[in-house]
C-alpha positions as CSV (number, residue, x, y, z in Angstrom):
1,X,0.0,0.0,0.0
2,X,1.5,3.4,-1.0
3,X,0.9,6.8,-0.5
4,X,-0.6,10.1,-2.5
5,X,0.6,13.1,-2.4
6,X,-1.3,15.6,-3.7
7,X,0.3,19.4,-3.1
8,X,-1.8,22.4,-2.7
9,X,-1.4,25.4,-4.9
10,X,-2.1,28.7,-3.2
11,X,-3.0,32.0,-5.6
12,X,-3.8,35.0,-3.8
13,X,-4.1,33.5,-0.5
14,X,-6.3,31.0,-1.5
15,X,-5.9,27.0,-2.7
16,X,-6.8,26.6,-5.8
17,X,-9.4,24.9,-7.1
18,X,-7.3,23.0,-9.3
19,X,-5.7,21.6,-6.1
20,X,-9.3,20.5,-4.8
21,X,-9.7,18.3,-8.6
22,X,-6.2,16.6,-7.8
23,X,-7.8,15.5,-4.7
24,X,-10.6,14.1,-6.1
25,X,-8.5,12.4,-8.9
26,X,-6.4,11.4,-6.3
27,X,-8.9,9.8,-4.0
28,X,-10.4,7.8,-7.0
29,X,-7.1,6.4,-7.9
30,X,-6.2,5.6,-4.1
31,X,-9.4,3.5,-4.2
32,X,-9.3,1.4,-6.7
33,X,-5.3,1.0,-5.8
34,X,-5.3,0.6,-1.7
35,X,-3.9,3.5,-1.3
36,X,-3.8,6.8,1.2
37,X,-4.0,10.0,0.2
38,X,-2.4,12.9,1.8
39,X,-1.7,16.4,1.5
40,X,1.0,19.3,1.5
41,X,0.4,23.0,2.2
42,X,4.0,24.9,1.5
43,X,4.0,28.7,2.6
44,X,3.7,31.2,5.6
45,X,0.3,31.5,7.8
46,X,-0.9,28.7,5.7
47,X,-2.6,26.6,8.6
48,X,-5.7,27.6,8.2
49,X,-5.8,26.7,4.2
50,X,-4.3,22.9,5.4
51,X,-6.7,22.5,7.9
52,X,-9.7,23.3,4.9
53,X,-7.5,21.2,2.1
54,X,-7.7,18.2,4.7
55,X,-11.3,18.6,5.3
56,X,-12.3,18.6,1.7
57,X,-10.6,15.3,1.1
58,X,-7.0,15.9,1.2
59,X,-7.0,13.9,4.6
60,X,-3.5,13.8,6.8
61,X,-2.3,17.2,5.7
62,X,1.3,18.0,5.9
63,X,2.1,21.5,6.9
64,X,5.3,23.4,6.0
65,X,4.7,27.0,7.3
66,X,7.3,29.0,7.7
67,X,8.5,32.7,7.2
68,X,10.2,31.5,4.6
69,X,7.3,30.3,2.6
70,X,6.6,33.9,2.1
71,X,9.3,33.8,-0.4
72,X,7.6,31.4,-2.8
73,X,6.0,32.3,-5.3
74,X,2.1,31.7,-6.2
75,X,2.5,29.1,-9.1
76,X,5.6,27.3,-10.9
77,X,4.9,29.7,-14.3
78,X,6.1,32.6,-12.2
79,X,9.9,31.2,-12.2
80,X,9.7,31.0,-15.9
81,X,8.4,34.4,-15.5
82,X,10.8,35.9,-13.5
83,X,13.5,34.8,-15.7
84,X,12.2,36.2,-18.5
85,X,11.4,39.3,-16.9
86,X,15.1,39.7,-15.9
87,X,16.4,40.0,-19.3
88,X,13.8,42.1,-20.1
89,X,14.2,45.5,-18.0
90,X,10.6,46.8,-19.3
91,X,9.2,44.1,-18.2
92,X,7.0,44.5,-15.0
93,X,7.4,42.2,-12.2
94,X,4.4,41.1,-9.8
């Protein structure tokens, strides 16, 4: 029996509701295979969004929540972003 991981994305404070479909995905895969399904919540001040990610199926929720969370960015396209935006100096940066 394995394990699921299934890792919130957070946009403007919020999880995403793309996060949520993962879970459902997640949990229909995780029956049919014996599994478990758990979740991660990556940021700063972000244990009240775990606490509702566990409660709407992501069950044991892992919490990483830290000052340095602040740091990170809301979604994986903002590195490419970033780069981009730092060899181009007209570029704005959010």
């Amino acid at each position: 029996m394995g394990t699921i991981l299934v890792v919130a994305e957070i946009q403007k404070g919020a999880i995403r509701e793309a996060s949520y479909e993962l879970v459902a995905v997640a949990r229909g895969l995780a029956e049919s295979g014996g599994h478990d399904v758990n979740g991660l919540v990556i940021g700063s001040g972000v244990g009240d969004l775990a606490s509702e990610f566990a409660g709407k199926g992501a069950g044991k929720t892992l919490v990483v929540d830290d000052a340095a969370g602040e740091d990170i960015r809301d979604s994986p396209l903002s590195l490419r972003e970033n780069r981009r935006n730092r060899n181009n100096p007209r570029a704005t940066r959010c």
